[in-house]
C-alpha positions as CSV (number, residue, x, y, z in Angstrom):
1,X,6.9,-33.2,-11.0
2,X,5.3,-36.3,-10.0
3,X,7.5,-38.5,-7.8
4,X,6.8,-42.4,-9.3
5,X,10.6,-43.5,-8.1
6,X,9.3,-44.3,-4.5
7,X,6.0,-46.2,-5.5
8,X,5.7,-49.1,-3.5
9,X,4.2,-51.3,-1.0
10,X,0.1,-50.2,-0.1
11,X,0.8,-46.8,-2.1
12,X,1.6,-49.3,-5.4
13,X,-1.5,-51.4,-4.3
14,X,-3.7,-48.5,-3.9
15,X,-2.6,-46.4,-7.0
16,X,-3.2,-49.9,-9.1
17,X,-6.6,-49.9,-7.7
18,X,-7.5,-46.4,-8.7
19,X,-6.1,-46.9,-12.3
20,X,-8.0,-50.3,-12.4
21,X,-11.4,-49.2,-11.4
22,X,-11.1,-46.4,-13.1
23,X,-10.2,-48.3,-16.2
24,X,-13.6,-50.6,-15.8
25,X,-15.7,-46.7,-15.4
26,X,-15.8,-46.7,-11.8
27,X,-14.8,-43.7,-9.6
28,X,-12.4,-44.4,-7.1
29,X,-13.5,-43.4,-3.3
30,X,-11.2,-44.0,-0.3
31,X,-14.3,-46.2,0.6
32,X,-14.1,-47.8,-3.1
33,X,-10.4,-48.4,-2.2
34,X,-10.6,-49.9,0.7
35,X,-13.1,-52.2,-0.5
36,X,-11.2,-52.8,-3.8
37,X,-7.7,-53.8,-2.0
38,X,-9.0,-55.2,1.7
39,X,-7.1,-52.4,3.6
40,X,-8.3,-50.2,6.6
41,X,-10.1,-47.0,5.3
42,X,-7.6,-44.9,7.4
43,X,-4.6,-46.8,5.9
44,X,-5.8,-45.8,2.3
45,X,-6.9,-41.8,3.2
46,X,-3.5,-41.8,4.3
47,X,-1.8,-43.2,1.5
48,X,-4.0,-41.3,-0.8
49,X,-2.8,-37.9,0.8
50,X,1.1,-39.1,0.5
51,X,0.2,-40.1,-2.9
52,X,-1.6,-37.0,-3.9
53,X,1.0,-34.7,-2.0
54,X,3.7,-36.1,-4.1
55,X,1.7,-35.4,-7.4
56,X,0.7,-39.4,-8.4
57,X,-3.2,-38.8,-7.9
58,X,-5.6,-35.8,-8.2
59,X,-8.8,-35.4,-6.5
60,X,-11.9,-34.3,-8.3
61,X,-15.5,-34.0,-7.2
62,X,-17.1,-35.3,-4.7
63,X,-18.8,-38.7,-5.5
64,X,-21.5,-38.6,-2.0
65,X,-19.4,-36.8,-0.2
66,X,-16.3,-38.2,-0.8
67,X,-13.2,-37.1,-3.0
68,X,-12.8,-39.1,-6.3
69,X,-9.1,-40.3,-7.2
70,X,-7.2,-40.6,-10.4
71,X,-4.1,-40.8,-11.4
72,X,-2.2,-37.6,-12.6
73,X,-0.4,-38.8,-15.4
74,X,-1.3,-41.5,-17.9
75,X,1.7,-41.9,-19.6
76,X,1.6,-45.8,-19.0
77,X,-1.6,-46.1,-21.2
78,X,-1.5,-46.9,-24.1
79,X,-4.4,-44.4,-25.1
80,X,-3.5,-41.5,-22.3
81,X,-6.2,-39.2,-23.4
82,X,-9.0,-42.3,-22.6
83,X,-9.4,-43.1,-19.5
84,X,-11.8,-45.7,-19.3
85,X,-11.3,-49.3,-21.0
86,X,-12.8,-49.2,-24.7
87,X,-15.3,-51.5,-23.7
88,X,-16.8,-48.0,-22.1
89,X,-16.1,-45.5,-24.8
C-alpha cells in the first residue's frame, strides 16, 4: 500500500509536478522535474526513488533515456481512469 501520510516538503512539490505535467500530456523526467520545480536534478532522482520505493510513483519507459514518472494511484481525480486534462482527450 501506498504510503501518502508522510507526503511532504520537496516529495509534495515533486509529486505535484509529476501529476501536473502529466495532466497538461507531458511526461515527467527527473530532468522535466527539475526544470518544472527549480530543484537540483540529484535532489529530485532522490526524492523520486523515496517516492517510488514507498509506492506514490511508478516508472515506465524510457523517454531518451530517462525513466518517465506517474503517480500510482489516481484516486484524487476526479476522472482516475484519464490521465491527461480533457483538453487532450
Amino acid at each position: 500500500m501506498a504510503d501518502q501520510i508522510t507526503l511532504g516538503g520537496d516529495d509534495a512539490v515533486i509529486y505535484e509536478a509529476i501529476a501536473t505535467l502529466e495532466f497538461v500530456g507531458h511526461q515527467a523526467t527527473a530532468t522535466d522535474i527539475a526544470t518544472a520545480v527549480n530543484r537540483d536534478e540529484q535532489v529530485v532522482r532522490a526524492a523520486l526513488a523515496s517516492l517510488t520505493e514507498r509506492g506514490m510513483l511508478v516508472s515506465t519507459d524510457d523517454r531518451d533515456g530517462e525513466p518517465v514518472y506517474e503517480p500510482a494511484w489516481r484516486g484524487w481525480s476526479t476522472a482516475p481512469e484519464q490521465s491527461a486534462g480533457p483538453q487532450l482527450s
